[in-house]
VEXDO-678560 format. One record per residue (C-alpha): residue in three letters; x, y, z; chain. Coordinates in steps of 0.2 Angstrom, whole numbers, plus 5000, padded with zeros to 4 digits. Each point is the difference from the previous one (the first is absolute). Example, Ala and Ser with C-alpha at 12.3 -4.5 7.8 and 13.67 -1.06 7.14 Angstrom:
VEXDO-678560
ALA:5062:4978:5039:A
SER:5006:5017:4997:A
***
This chain:
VEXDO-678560
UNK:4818:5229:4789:A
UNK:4992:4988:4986:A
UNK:5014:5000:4984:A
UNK:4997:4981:4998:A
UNK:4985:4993:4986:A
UNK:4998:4981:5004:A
UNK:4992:4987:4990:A
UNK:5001:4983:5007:A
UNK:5008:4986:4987:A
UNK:4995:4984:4996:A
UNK:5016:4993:5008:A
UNK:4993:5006:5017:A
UNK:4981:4993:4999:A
UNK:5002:4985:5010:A
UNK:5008:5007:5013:A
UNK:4986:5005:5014:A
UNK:4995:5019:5003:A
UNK:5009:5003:5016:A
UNK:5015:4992:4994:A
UNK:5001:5010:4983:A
UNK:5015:5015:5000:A
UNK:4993:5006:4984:A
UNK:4986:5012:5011:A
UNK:5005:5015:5008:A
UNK:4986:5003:5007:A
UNK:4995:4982:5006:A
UNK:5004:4991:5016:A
UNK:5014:4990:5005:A
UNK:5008:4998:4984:A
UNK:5008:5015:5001:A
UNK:5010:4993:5016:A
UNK:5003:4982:4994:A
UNK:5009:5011:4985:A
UNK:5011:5008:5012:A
UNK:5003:4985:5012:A
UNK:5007:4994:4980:A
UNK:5011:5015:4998:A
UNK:5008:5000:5019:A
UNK:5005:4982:4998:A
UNK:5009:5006:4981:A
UNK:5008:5015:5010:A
UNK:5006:4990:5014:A
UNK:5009:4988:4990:A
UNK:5009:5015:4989:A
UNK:5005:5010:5019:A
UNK:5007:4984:5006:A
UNK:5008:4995:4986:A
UNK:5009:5018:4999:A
UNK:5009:4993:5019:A
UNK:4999:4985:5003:A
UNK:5019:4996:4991:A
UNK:5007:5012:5011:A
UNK:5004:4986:5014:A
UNK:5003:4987:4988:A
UNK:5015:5007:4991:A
UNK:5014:4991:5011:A
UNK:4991:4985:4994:A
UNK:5000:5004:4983:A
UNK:5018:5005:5001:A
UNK:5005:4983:5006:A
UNK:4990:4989:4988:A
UNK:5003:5010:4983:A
UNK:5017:5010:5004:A
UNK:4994:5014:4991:A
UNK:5012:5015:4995:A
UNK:4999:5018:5010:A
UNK:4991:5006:4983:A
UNK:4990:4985:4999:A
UNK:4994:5001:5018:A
UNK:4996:5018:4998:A
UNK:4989:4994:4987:A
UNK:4990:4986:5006:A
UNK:4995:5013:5015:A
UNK:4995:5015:4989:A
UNK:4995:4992:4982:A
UNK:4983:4998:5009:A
UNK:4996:5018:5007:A
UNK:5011:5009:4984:A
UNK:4988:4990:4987:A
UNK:4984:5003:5011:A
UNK:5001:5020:5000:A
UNK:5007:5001:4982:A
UNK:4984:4991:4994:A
UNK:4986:5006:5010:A
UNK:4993:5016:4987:A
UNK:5004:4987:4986:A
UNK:4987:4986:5008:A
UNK:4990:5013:5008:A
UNK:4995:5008:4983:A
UNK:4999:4984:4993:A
UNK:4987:4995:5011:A
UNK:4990:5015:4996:A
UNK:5002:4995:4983:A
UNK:4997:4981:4997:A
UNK:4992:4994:5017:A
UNK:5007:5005:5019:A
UNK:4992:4982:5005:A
UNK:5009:4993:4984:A
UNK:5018:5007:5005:A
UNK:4994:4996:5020:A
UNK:5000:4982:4995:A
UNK:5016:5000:4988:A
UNK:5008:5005:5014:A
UNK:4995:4987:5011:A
UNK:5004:4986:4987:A
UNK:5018:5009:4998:A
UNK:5003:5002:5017:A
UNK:4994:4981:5007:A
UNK:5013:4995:4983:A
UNK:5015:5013:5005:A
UNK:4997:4992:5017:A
UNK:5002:4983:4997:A
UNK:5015:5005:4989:A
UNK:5009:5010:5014:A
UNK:4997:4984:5014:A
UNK:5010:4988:4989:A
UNK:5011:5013:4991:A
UNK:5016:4989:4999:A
UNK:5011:5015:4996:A
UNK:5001:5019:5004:A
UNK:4995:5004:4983:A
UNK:4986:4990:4999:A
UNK:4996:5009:5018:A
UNK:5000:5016:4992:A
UNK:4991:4997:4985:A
UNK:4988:4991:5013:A
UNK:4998:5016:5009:A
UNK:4999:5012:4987:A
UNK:4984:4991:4994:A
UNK:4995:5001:5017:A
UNK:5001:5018:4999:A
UNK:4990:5001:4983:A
UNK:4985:4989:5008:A
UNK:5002:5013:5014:A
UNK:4998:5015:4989:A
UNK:4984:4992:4992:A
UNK:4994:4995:5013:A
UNK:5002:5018:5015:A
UNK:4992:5013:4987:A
UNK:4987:4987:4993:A
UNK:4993:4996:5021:A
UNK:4998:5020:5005:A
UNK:4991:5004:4983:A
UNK:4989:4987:5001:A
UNK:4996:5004:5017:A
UNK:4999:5018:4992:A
UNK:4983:4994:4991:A
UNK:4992:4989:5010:A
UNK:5000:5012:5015:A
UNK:4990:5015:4992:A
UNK:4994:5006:5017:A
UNK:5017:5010:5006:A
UNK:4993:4996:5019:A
UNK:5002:4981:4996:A
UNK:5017:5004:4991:A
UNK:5007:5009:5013:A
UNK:4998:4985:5011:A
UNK:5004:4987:4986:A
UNK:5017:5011:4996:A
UNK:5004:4998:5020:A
UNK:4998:4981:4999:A
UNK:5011:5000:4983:A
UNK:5013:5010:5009:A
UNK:5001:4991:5016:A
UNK:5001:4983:4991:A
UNK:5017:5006:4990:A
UNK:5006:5006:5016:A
UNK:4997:4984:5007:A
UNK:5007:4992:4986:A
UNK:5017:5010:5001:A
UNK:5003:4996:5018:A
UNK:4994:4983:5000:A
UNK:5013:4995:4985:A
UNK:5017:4999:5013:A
UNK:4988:4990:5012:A
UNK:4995:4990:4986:A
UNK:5016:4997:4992:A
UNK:5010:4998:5016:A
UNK:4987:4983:5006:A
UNK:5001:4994:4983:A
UNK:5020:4999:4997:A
UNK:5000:4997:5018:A
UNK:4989:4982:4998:A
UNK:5002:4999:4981:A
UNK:5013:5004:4985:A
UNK:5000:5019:4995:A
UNK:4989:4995:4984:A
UNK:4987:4998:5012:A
UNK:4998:5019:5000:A
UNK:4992:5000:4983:A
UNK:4992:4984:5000:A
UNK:4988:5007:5013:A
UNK:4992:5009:4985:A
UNK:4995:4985:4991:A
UNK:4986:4995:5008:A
UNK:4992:5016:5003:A
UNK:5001:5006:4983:A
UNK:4993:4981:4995:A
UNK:4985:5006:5008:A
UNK:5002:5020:4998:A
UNK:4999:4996:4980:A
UNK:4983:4992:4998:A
UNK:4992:5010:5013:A
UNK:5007:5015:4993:A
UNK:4991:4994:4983:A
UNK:4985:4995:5008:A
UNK:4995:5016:5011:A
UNK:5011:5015:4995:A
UNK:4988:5010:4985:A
UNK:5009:5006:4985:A
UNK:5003:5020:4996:A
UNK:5010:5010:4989:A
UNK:5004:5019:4999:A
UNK:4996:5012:4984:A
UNK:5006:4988:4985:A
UNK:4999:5016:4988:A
UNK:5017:5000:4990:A
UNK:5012:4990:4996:A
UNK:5012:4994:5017:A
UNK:5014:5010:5001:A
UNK:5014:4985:5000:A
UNK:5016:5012:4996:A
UNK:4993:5009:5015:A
UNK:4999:4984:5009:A
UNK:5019:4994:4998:A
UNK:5005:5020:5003:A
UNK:4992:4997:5018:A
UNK:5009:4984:5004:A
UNK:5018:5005:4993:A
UNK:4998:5018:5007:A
UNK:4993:4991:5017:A
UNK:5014:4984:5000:A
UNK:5015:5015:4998:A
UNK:4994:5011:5015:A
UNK:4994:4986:5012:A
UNK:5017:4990:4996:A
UNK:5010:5015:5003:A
UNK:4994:5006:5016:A
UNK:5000:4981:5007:A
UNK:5018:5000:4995:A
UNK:5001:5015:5012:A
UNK:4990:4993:5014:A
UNK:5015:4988:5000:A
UNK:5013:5012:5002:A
UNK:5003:5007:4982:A
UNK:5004:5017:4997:A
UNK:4988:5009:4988:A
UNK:5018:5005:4991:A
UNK:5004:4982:4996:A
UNK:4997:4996:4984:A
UNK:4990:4983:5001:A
UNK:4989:5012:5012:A
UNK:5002:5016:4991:A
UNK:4995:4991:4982:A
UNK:4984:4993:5006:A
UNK:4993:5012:5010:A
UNK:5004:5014:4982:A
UNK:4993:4988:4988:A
UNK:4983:4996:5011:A
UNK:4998:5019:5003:A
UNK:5002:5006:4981:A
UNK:4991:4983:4992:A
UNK:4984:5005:5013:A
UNK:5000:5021:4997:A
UNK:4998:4991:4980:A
UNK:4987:4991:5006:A
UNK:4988:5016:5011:A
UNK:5004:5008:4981:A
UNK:4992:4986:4992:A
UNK:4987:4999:5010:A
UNK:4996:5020:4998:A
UNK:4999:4997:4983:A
UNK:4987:4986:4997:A
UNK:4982:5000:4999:A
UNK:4999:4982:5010:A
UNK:5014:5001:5008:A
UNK:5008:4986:5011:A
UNK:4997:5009:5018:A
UNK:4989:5014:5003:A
UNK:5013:5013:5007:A
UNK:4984:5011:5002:A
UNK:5000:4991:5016:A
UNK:5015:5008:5008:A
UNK:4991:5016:4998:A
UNK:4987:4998:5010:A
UNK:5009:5003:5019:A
UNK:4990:4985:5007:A
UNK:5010:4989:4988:A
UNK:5016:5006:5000:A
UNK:5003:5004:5019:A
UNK:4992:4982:5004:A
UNK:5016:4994:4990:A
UNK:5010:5010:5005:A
UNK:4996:4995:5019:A
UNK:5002:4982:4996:A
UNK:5016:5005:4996:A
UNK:5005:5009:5014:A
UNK:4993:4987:5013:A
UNK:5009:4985:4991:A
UNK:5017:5010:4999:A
UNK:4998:5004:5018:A
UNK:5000:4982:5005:A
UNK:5006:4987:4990:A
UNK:5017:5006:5001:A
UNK:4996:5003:5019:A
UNK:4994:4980:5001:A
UNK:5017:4994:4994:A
UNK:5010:5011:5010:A
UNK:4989:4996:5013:A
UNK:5000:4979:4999:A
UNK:5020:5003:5000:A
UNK:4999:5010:5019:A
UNK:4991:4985:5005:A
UNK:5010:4987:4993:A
UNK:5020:5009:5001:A
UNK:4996:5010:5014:A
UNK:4988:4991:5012:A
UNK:5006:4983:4994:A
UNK:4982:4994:4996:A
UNK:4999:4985:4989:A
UNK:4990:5002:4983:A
UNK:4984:4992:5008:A
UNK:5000:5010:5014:A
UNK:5003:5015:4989:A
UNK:4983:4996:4990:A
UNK:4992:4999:5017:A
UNK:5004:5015:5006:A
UNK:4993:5010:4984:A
UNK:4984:4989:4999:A
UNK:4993:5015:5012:A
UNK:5003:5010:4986:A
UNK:4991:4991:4986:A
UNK:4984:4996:5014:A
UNK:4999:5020:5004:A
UNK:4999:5001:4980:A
UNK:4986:4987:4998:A
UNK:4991:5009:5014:A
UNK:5001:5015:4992:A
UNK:4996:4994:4982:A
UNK:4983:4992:5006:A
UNK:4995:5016:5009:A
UNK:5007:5013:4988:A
UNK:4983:5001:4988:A
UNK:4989:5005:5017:A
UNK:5015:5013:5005:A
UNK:5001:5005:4981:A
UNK:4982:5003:5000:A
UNK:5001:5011:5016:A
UNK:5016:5010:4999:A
UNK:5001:5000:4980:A
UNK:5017:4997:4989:A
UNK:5010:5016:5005:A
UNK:4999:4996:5017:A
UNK:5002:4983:4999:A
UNK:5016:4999:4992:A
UNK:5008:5016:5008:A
UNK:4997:4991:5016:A
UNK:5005:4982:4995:A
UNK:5016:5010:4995:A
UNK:5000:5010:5018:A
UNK:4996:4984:5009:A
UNK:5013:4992:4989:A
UNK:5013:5011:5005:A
UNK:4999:4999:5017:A
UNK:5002:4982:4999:A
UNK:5015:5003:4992:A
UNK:5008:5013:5013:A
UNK:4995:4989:5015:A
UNK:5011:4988:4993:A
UNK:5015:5010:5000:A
UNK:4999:4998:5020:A
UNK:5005:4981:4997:A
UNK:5021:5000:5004:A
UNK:5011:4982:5002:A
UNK:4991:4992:5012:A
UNK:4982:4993:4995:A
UNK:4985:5007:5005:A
UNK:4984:4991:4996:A
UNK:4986:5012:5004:A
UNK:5007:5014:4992:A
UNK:5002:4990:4983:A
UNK:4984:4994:5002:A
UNK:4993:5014:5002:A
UNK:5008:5011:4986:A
UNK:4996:4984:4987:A
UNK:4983:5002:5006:A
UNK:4997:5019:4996:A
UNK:5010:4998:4986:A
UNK:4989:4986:4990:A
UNK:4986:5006:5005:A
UNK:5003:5018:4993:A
UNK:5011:4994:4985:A
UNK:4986:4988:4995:A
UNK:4986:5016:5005:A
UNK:5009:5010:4987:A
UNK:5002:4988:4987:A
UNK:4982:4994:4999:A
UNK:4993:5017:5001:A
UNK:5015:5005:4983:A
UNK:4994:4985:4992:A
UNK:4982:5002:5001:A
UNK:5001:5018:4996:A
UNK:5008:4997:4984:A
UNK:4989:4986:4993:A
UNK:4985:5010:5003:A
UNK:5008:5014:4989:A
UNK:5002:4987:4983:A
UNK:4984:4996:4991:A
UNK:4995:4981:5000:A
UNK:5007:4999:4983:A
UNK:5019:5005:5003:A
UNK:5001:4992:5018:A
UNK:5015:4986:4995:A
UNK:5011:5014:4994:A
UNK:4996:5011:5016:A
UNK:5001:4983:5010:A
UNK:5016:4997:4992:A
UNK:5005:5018:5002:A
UNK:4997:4998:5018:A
UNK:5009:4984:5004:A
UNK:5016:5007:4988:A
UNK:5001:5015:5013:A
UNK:5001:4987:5014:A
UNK:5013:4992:4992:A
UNK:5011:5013:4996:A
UNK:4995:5008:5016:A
UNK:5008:4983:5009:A
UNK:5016:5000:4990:A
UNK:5002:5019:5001:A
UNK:5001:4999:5022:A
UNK:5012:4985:4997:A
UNK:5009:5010:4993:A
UNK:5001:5017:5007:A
UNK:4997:4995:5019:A
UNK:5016:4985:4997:A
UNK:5009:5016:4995:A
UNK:4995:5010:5015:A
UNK:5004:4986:5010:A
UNK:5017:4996:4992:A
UNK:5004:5020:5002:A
UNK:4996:5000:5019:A
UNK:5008:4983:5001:A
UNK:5019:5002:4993:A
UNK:5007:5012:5010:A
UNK:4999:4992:5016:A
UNK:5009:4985:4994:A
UNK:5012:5004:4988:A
UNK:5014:5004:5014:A
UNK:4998:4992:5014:A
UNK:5016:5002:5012:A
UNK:5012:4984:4998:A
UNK:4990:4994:4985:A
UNK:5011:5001:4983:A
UNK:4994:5010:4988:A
UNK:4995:4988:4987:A
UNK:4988:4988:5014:A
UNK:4993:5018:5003:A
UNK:4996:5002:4983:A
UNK:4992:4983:4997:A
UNK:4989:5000:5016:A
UNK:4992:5017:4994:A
UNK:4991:4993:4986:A
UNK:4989:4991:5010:A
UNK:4994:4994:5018:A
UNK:5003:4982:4996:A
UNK:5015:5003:4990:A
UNK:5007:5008:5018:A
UNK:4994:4985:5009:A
UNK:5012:4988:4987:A
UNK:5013:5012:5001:A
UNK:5001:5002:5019:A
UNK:5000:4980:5002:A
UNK:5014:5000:4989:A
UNK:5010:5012:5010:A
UNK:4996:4993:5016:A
UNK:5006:5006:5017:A
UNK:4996:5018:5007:A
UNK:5003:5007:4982:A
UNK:4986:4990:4992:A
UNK:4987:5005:5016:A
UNK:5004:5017:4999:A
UNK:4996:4998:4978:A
UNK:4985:4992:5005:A
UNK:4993:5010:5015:A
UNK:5005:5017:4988:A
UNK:4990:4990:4987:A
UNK:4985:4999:5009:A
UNK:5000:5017:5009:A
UNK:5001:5008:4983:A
UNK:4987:4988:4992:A
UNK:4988:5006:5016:A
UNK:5002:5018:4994:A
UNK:5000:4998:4981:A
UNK:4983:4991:5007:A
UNK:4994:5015:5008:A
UNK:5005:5014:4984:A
UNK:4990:4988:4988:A
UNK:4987:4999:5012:A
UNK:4998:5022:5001:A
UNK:5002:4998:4979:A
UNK:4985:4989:5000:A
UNK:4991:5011:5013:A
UNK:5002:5013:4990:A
UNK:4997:4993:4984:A
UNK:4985:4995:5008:A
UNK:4993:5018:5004:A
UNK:5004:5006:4984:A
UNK:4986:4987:4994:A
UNK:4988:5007:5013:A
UNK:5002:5017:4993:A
UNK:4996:4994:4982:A
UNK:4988:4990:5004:A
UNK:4989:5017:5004:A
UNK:4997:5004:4983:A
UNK:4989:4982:4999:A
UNK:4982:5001:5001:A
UNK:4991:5005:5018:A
UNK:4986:4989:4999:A
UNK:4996:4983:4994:A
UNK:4988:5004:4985:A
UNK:4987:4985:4996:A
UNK:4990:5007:4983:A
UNK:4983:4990:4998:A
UNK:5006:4989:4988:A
UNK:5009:4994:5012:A
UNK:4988:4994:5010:A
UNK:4989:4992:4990:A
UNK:5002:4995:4981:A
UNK:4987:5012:4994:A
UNK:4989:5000:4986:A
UNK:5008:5010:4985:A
UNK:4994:5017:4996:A
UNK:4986:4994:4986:A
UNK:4992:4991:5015:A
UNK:5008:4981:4992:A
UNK:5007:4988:5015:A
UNK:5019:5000:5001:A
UNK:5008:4983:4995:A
UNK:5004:4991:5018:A
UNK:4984:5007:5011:A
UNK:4990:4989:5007:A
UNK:4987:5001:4984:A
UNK:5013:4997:4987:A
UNK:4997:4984:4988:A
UNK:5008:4985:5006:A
UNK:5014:4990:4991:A
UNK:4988:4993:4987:A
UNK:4995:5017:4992:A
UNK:5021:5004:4998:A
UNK:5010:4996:4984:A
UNK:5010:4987:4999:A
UNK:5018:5002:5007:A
UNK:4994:5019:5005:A
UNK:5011:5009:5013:A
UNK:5000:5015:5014:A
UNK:5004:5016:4990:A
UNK:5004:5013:5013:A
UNK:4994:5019:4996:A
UNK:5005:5015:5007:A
UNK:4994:5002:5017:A
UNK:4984:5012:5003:A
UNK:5001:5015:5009:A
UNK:4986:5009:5008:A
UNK:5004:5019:4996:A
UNK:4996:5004:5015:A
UNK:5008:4991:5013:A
UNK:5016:5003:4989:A
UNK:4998:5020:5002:A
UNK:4997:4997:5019:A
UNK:5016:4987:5001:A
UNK:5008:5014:4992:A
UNK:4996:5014:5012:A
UNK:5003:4989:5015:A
UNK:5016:4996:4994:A
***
C-alpha cells in the first residue's frame, strides 16, 4: 500500500535519478537506500556482541569492579531498548534521516570514546552513548525503509534482507571480536566502527530522502521520558534476573514495580490525548498486536537457549570460543537463507502460515537438539542449527513484515520502535526465564554428591563452570565425581530448557493463526496512483522535478490508501 507522499528536495537534485532514495517508485534508488540502512544495522547488531569475547581483556587492562563490569556489558543494550519509542517518535516528528544521521555522528563519537576509554567509567559512559546512537539509529533504518518500499511485494523482500543482515550482524560480533583482541587491543572492537561510519555519514546525507510522520500537535515529551523510565525499570529488572536474581530481591523487585506502574501511566496517557505519542490503536488491529507478540515469543524462545547453548559447547564439549562461533555460523547462514527467500514464500503461503511454521520448523530444531548427550556429535548440531535459523529467521521476518504493513506511513518509527522494543524485551525475558529453568533442572543433580562436602556441593550448583573451579580445587576422585555429576546434570538441565523452548515455541504457532491468511497487495501498492481528483501523486514518474519544490521541503507521509474492496475481501479470507 501507498501511505507515503514524496517530493524530492533541493538537497537531492544533483544526485542522479537511479541513485535518488527519495522515489518510491523509481529504480535503483530504492535499493542503494537499503544497501545504506543494512550497513547502519549491521554496525548496531555487531556492536550489541562483539564485547562479549573481549571482557577478560578488559578485566585485565581497566580492573574494573564486579558492578562496574556488569556495567560496561549491559549499559549498551539497557540504554538501547530504554530509548528506542523516544527516538523512534522523534523521527516521526522532526526528520527519521535527521535522527538516522545523529546517530551515526554519536555512535562513530561513543566509539572512538569506548576504544581509548582509560577508565571503566569512562567505558560505560562510552557505551551508554553507544546505546543512544543505537536507539536513533534501529527505529530510524526500518521506518525509512517503511516509506521508500510502498510496493508491500518489494517490502517483503527488503524486510528479509534487513533481517538477515542483523542476524549476520549478531553472530559475526564473537568472530569479529575474538580476531580483533586476538591480533589487536580490545579497543579495537569499537575502533572497527570508525571508518565505516566515516563513510556511512555522508552517504547517508547524500542518498537517504527525508520523511516525517503526522506533525499535528504538540510532541508529547512527558510521554517521552515516561517511556524511557518505565522501559529502563522493567528491562534493568529482568536482566538483573537473567543473571541469577530472584524477582523477590529488592534491587530486582524495585525496578521491575516501578517500570510496570511508570508504563500502565503512560498507555493512560496516551488514551487520553488527541496526538498522542504512540497510536495504541495499533494493538487493536490483530495483525499488529500478534506480529509483536510473536516476535516476542520467538526471541524469548532462543536467546536464553544461545547462551545456554554456547556454554554446552564450551563446558561440556571443551570447544574453544572460536570453535564455538564456528559451530553456530550454520545457524546465522540457514537465517540468511531464509531471510532472502522469505518475501517469495510470504507471497505464496501468506503471514499466518508463515510464521506458525517458522515457529513449527523452529521447534523441531530445538527438540532434535535434545538428542545431543556428553559426547560431541557434529551432524546432529549442525543439523538442528540449521532448521532452527532457518525457521526462527522464517518467523521473524514474516512477524516483522506483518506488523509494518499494519502502521500507516506516518507512524512507522513508533511501530518500528515498538517492534524492535518487543525484541529487546523478548531477549532479556528468555535469559531470564530459560537460565532459571536451567538452574532448576540443574541443582539437584549436584548439590550432594557422595564424598563431596556439603558446602563444595553447594558452590558447584550455581553453575557448570563454577563446578569445574570447585572440582579442581578438590582434586582426587572426589573432585571427578563433582565434576562428572556436574556435567551429567548440566546435559539434562540442557534437555528440560530445551522441551521449555519447544513448547514455548508451539504456543506461538497457535497464536500466530489469528494473523492474516493472505498477503494482501491493495493497488496503491503497486503503483503510486493518481489521487481521486485525477491530479499525479507526488513521487510518480510525472511528478515535477526538484526545481518546481520549495526550498528546504521534505517527504510528509499520509495515511496509507486503502482500496475498499480489496480490504472487505482481506477480510473475509482472513
Amino acid at each position: 500500500m501507498s501511505g507515503t507522499t514524496t517530493a524530492r528536495t533541493r538537497r537531492t537534485a544533483a544526485v542522479p535519478r537511479q541513485w535518488r532514495g527519495t522515489e518510491p517508485g523509481g529504480g535503483a534508488n530504492r535499493w542503494i537506500v537499503l544497501l545504506v540502512l543494512c550497513v547502519s544495522l549491521l554496525l548496531v547488531a555487531v556492536d550489541a556482541t562483539v564485547l562479549h569475547v573481549a571482557v577478560p581483556a578488559v578485566t585485565e587492562d581497566l580492573r574494573p569492579g564486579a558492578i562496574e563490569l556488569l556495567w560496561i556489558v549491559d549499559a549498551y543494550p539497557l540504554v538501547c531498548a530504554s530509548l528506542l519509542i523516544l527516538f523512534g517518535t522523534l523521527g516521526d516528528r522532526v526528520g527519521r534521516r535527521r535522527v538516522l544521521l545523529l546517530g551515526y555522528a554519536l555512535f562513530g563519537a561513543a566509539s572512538a570514546l569506548a576504544a581509548f576509554a582509560a577508565t571503566p567509567q569512562i567505558l560505560i559512559v562510552a557505551r551508554a552513548l553507544l546505546g543512544v546512537g543505537g536507539a536513533m539509529i534501529m527505529p530510524a533504518t526500518l521506518s525509512i525503509l517503511r516509506q521508500v518500499f510502498p510496493d508491500r511485494r518489494e517490502r517483503a523482500l527488503a524486510i528479509g534482507i534487513w533481517s538477515a543482515v542483523a542476524a549476520v550482524g549478531a553472530a559475526a560480533g564473537p568472530l569479529l571480536g575474538g580476531f580483533l583482541v586476538e591480533n589487536f587491543w580490545w579497543g579495537s572492537v569499537f575502533l572497527v566502527n570508525l571508518p565505516l561510519m566515516a563513510v556511512a555519514l555522508p552517504v547517508g546525507r547524500w542518498l537517504l530522502p527525508e520523511s516525517t510522520g503526522d506533525r499535528e500537535g504538540p510532541w508529547d515529551v512527558l510521554g517521552a521520558v515516561m517511556a524511557a523510565c518505565g522501559l529502563f525499570g522493567l528491562v534493568f529488572g529482568v536482566k538483573r534476573m537473567g543473571s541469577g536474581q530472584g524477582l523477590l530481591d529488592a534491587l530486582t523487585a524495585a525496578p521491575v514495580l516501578f517500570g510496570l506502574v511508570v508504563l500502565v501511566l503512560f498507555v493512560r496517557r496516551q488514551r487520553r490525548r488527541t496526538h498522542p505519542l504512540v497510536d495504541l490503536r495499533l494493538f487493536a488491529r490483530p495483525a499488529f498486536s500478534i506480529s509483536v507478540g510473536c516476535i516476542v515469543v520467538a526471541l524469548l524462545a532462543l536467546v536464553g537457549l544461545e547462551l545456554i547453548a554456547a556454554q554446552y559447547l564450551q563446558l561440556v564439549l571443551g570447544l574453544t570460543p572460536l570453535e564455538t562461533g564456528l559451530r553456530l555460523l550454520p545457524l546465522t547462514f540457514a537465517a540468511m537463507a531464509a531471510g532472502l527467500v522469505g518475501s517469495r514464500m510470504l507471497q505464496r503461503l501468506g503471514p499466518r502460515v508463515m510464521v506458525a511454521l517458522g515457529f513449527v520448523l523452529t521447534a523441531v530444531g530445538v527438540l532434535s537438539l535434545t538428542t545431543m548427550g556428553q559426547s560431541d556429535r557434529p551432524a546432529v548440531l549442525v543439523g538442528g542449527f540449521v532448521v532452527l535459523g532457518f525457521g526462527l529467521e522464517t518467523t521473524l521476518f514474516s512477524a516483522y513484515e506483518s506488523m509494518l504493513n499494519e502502521a500507516s506511513a506516518k507512524s512507522a518509527g513508533g511501530a518500528a520502535a515498538i517492534g524492535e522494543t518487543s525484541y529487546q524485551l523478548g531477549a532479556g525475558i528468555g535469559i531470564a526465564l530459560l537460565g532459571s529453568v536451567m538452574n532448576a533442572a540443574y541443582k539437584p543433580g549436584v548439590s550432594s554428591v557422595a564424598g563431596v562436602p556439603g558446602r563444595a556441593s553447594s558452590d558447584a550448583s550455581q553453575s557448570l563452570g563454577a563446578a569445574y573451579d570447585v572440582s579442581a580445587q578438590l582434586g582426587g576422585k572426589s573432585g571427578a565425581a563433582l565434576l562428572a555429576a556436574a556435567r551429567a546434570s548440566f546435559v539434562h538441565g540442557l534437555h528440560v530448557t530445551l522441551v521449555v523452548s519447544a513448547a514455548l515455541l508451539l504456543m506461538g504457532a497457535v497464536a500466530a493463526l489469528r494473523l492474516p491468511k493472505t498477503m494482501e497487495c491493495a493497488p496503491a501498492d503497486a503503483d503510486d496512483e493518481d489521487d481521486a481528483d485525477g491530479t499525479p501523486s507526488a513521487g510518480t514518474a510525472d511528478a515535477p522535478e526538484a526545481a518546481d519544490t520549495p526550498e528546504g521541503a521534505e517527504i510528509v507521509d499520509t495515511p496509507p490508501r486503502r482500496d475498499p474492496a480489496a480490504v472487505v475481501g482481506a477480510e473475509s479470507r482472513s
